[in-house]
N, C-alpha and C positions, 0 to 999 in steps of 0.2 A: 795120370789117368785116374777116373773117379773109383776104379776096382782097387788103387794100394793107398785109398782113404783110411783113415778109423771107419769104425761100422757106424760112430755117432754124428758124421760128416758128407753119410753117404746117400743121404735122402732131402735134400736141401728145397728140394720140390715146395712143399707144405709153406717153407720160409719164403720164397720166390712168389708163390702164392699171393702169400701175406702181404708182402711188398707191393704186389700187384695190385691189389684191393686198399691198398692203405694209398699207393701216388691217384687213386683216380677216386677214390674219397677225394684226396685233396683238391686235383680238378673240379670238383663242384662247390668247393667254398662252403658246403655244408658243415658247420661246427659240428650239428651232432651228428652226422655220416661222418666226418674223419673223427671223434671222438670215440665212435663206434670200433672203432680200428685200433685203438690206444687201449693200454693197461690200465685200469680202476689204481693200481698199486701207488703209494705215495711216493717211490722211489718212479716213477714216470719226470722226464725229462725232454724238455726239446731247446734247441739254439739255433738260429738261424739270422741273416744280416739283418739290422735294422732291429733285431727282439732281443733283450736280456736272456739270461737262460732261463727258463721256467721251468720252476718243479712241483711237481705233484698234480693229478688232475685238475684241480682249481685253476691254477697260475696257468697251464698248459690250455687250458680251456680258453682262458683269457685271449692268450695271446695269438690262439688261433682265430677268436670273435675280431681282433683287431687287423687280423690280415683278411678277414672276408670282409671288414666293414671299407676297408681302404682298399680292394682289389676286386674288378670288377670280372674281368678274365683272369686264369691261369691257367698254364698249359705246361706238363711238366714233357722234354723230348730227355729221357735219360737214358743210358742202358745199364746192365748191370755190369761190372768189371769182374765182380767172384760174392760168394754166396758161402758161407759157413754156419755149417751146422755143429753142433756141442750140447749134446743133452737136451738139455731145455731151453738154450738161449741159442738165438739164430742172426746172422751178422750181414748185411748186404750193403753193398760199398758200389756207388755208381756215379759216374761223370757223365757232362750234357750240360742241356740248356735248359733252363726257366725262362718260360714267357710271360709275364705279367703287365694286365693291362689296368690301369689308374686312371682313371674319368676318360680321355681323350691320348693315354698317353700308353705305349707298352714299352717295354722294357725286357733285353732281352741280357741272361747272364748266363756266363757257362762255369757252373757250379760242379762239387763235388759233396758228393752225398754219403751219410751212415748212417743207415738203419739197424738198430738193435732190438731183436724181436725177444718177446718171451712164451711159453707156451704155459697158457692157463685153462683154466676147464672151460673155456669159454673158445679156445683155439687159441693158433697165434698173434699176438697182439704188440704194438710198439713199444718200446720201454724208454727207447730214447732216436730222436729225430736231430740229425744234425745236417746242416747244411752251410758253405761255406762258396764264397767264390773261387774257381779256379786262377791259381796265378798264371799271372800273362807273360810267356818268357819268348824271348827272339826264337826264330827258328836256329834248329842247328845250322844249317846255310847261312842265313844272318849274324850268326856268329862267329862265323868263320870268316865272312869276308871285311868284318869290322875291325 
C-alpha cells in the first residue's frame, strides 16, 4: 500500500504526469514538442529498436528527427506497470503496443518501456527513454502441453 512507501515514493503523481505529456509529445512526431519533454542536460539518453543509443540533446534530437522523418503515424497503447518516485529522479516502467505507420505500412509491436524522469526548474523532464520489444514466450498452457 502507497501509505508504508518512503515519503519520497509517495507522490509519483507529478512523474505519471510527465509521462503522460512526454508518450503524446511523441504521438505527434513533433521533434520540438517531444524535445520540449526531454532534459537540456548532456547526461540525456534514449535507445529504442532500429536507433543507436543516443546521448546528449544533440544525438537525442537526431534521432528523434529520424523517427518523425520515416513515421508517418504513431500510436503509443501502453499502460503503466509501477511509477517510482526518489527525490529528484522518477522511474516509469510500462508494457503495450506501438503502432507505427511508414508510407502504406503500420506496424504493430508490443514493447516494454523505461522512462527515467528528472526534476529540474523547468518540471519533470526525461533523462533517458528506453524501449525494447517484448519477448514472445509460449503461453503457460503451450507449455505445458508440449
Amino acid at each position: 500500500m502507497a501509505e508504508d512507501w518512503p515519503d519520497e515514493m509517495e507522490d509519483v503523481e507529478p512523474i505519471i504526469d510527465a509521462d503522460t505529456a512526454f508518450l503524446s509529445a511523441l504521438e505527434t512526431l513533433d521533434v520540438k514538442r517531444i524535445m520540449d519533454q526531454c532534459s537540456d542536460s548532456d547526461s540525456v539518453t534514449m535507445v529504442f529498436p532500429g536507433v543507436d543509443l543516443a546521448r546528449g540533446p544533440l544525438a537525442v534530437r537526431l534521432a528523434w528527427s529520424r523517427v518523425s522523418e520515416q513515421t508517418t503515424r504513431l500510436k503509443t497503447v501502453l499502460k503503466p506497470v509501477t511509477a517510482i518516485r526518489m527525490g529528484d529522479l522518477g522511474y516509469v516502467f510500462l508494457d503495450g503496443t506501438i503502432l507505427s505507420t511508414h508510407g502504406d505500412e503500420t506496424l504493430s509491436v508490443e514493447v516494454y518501456v523505461t522512462n527515467i524522469y528528472i526534476r529540474e526548474s523547468g518540471g519533470w523532464k526525461v533523462l533517458h527513454h528506453h524501449a525494447t520489444p517484448a519477448p514472445h514466450q509460449p503461453s503457460y498452457l503451450e507449455q505445458r502441453l508440449n
